[in-house]
N, C-alpha and C positions, 0 to 999 in steps of 0.2 A: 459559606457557599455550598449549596448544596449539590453533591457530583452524584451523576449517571453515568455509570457502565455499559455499554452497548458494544456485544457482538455478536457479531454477524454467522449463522455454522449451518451448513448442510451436511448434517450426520458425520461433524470431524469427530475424527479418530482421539484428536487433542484437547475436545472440547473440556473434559474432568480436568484436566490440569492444567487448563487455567483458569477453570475456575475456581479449585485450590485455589491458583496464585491470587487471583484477584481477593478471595477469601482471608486469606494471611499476611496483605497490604500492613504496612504499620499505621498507616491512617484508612479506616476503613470506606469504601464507597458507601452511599447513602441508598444507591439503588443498582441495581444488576438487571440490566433487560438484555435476555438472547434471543435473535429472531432468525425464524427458519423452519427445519426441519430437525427433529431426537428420536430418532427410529432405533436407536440401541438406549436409548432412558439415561442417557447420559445425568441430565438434570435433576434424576431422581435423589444425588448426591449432594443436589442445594438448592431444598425446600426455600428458600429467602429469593433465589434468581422468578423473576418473571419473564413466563416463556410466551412471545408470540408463534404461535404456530401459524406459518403461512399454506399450509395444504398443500403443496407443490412445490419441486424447487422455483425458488428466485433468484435473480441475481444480486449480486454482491451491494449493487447501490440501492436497489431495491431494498434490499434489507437494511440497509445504514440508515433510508428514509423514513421506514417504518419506525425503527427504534426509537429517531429523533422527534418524530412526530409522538410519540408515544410516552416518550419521559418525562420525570417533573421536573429533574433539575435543571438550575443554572450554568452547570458545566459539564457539556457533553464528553465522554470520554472513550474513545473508539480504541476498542482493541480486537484484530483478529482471531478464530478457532484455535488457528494454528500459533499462537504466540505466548510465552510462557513470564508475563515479567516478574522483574526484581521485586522485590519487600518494598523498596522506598519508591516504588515506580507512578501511585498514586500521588506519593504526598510532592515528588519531585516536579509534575503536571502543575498541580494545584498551587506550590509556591511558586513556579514562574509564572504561571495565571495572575495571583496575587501581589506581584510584582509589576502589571499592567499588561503583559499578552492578553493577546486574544484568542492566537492561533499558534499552537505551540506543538513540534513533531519531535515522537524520541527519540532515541538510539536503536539501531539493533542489531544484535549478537553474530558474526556469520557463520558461526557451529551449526554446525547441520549433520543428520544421522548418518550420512556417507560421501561420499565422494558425492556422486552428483549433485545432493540437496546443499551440502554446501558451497559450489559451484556455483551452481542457480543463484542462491544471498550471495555470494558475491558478486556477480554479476550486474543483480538485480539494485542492493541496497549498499552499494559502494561507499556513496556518497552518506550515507547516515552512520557509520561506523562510529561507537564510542568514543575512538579517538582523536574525531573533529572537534574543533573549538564551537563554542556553542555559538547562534547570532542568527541573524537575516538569513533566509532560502530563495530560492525560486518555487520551488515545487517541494510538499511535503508528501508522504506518503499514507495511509488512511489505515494501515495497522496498527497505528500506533500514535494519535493525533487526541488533541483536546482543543476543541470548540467550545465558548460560551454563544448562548441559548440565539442570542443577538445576532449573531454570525448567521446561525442560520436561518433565522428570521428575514435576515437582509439579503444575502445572498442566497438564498432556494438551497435545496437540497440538492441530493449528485445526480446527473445525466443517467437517469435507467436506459436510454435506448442503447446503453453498449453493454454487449453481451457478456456473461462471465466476469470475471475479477480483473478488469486490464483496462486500467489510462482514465479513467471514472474519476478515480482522485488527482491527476494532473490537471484534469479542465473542471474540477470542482473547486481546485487549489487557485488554480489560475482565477478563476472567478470572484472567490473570496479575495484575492488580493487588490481583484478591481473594485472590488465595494470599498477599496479600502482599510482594508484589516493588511496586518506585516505576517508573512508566513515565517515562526522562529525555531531554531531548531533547539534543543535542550539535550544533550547525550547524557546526562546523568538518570534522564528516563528513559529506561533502556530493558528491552524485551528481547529474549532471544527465541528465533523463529524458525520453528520446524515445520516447515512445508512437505505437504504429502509427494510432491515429488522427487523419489526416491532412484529411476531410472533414465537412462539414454532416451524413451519415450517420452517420458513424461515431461521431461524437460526441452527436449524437442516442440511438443504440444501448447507446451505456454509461453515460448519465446515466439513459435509464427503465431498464434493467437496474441501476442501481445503488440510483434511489428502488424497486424490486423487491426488493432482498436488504434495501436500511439498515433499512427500516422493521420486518422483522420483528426487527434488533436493537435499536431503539429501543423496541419494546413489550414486548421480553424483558429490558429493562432498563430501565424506565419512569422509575425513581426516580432512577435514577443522570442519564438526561437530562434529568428534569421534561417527562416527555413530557406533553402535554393529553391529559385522558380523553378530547377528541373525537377526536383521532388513530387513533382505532379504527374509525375511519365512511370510507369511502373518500371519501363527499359532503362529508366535511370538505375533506378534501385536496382537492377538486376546487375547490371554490367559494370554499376561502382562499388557491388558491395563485397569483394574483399578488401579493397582500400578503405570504406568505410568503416570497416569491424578492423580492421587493423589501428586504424587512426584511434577509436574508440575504446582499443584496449591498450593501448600505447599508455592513453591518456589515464587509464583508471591506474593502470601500475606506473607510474608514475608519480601518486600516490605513495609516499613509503609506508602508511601504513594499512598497504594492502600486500606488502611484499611478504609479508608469512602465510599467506594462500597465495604464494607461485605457480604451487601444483594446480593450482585450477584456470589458469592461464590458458590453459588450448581449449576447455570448454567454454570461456568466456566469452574468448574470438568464435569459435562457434554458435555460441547463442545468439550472437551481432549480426552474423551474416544471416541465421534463421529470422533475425526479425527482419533484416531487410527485403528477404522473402514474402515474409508475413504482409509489409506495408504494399511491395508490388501485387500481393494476389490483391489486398482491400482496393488498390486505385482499379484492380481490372473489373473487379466486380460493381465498383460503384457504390463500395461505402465507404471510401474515405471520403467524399467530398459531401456527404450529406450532411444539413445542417445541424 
């Protein structure tokens, strides 16, 4: 089976190490395609990667389409800028591949370079920690995913019209799963992911930007979440979301093996109530309900 590499980077900072990582796999990839932007020459480090240059930034799904559209191989393998994986992180993809997945998502790490960044991953990728049992998902996350070619032939590529890096993979996931394909999880391939958000801003920035995109997948897919008919009122989301972000973070520590990040516990419930934020600005403006 032949595997493609595809990531996605606008001038990450992290971009060299991973692709090291990806370089010093125990099973080697067959091809390395990164698409974007390398205004510091990052890739001048690995003549072997092919670079799409898109002349201006693009978004996150934009770029995952490109790549896909652009590989030879039979098993696409997505990994983001910011994501550093393990040695056996290919070969661990490719033997659950080979084992009859289709659609297989890995682990990842929730070490992050400070306090807030790894707040943020735990927050954000709770639910993928290393120390879940492997098997069936609802939703996978697209930093760290392995599609064969099929997949996405059948099911289209990701939704470009949402902005930035947010909920792109939820309703690509969701859709893959309607084609038919089982979204599976695999913790033994496992990446640990250092996100440029380093501060109270930044983290701020991508939880309402991200209650901004989820919400309009959560109301384009109502049934599948049991979304509430009030989730359509932005004064829902305003005036229930400290109950909201409380319930949501009950639920994640709960969890025992999220109890050795305690400490990030009051950013967590922070970040809940910024996305609840986030989804009432999208319904006031009128893009959560677009199709």
């Amino acid at each position: 089976m032949r595997v493609s590499v595809i990531i996605p980077s606008l001038n990450a900072p992290t971009l060299s190490r991973a692709l090291n990582a990806v370089l010093a796999q125990s099973q080697p990839a067959d091809e390395i395609i990164v698409v974007g932007r390398d205004e510091a020459g990052a890739l001048a480090a690995c003549p072997t990667a092919r670079f799409i240059d898109t002349g201006a930034p693009v978004c996150a799904a934009r770029a995952r389409n490109l790549g896909m559209a652009a590989a030879t191989g039979d098993l696409f393998l997505l990994l983001d800028a910011d994501c550093i994986p393990r040695p056996d992180w290919l070969a661990q993809h490719a033997g659950r591949q080979a084992a009859g997945e289709r659609v297989v998502g890995g682990a990842v790490a929730l070490q992050g370079s400070n306090y807030w960044a790894q707040s943020d991953n735990v927050s954000m990728f709770h639910e993928f920690v290393p120390q879940h049992p492997p098997g069936p998902r609802f939703l996978l996350p697209t930093l760290n995913l392995s599609v064969r070619r099929e997949v996405f032939e059948r099911a289209g590529g990701l939704d470009e019209s949402f902005p930035g890096a947010a909920a792109e993979d939820a309703d690509w996931t969701i859709r893959i799963r309607r084609a038919g394909y089982r979204l599976y999880f695999e913790p033994a391939a496992m990446v640990a992911h250092a996100p440029a958000r380093t501060t109270r801003h930044d983290v701020a920035r991508h939880w309402r930007n991200l209650g901004h995109n989820a919400i309009r997948v959560r109301l384009r897919y109502a049934d599948e979440f049991g979304t509430p008919r009030g989730a359509r009122r932005a004064g829902w989301w305003r005036a229930l979301s400290p109950l909201i972000a409380a319930r949501i973070t009950a639920g994640i520590y709960a969890d025992r093996a999220l109890w050795p990040h305690w400490r990030s516990l009051p950013v967590v419930y922070w970040t809940k109530l910024l996305y609840c934020l986030g989804a009432a600005r999208a319904i006031d403006s009128g893009f959560a309900t677009q199709p």
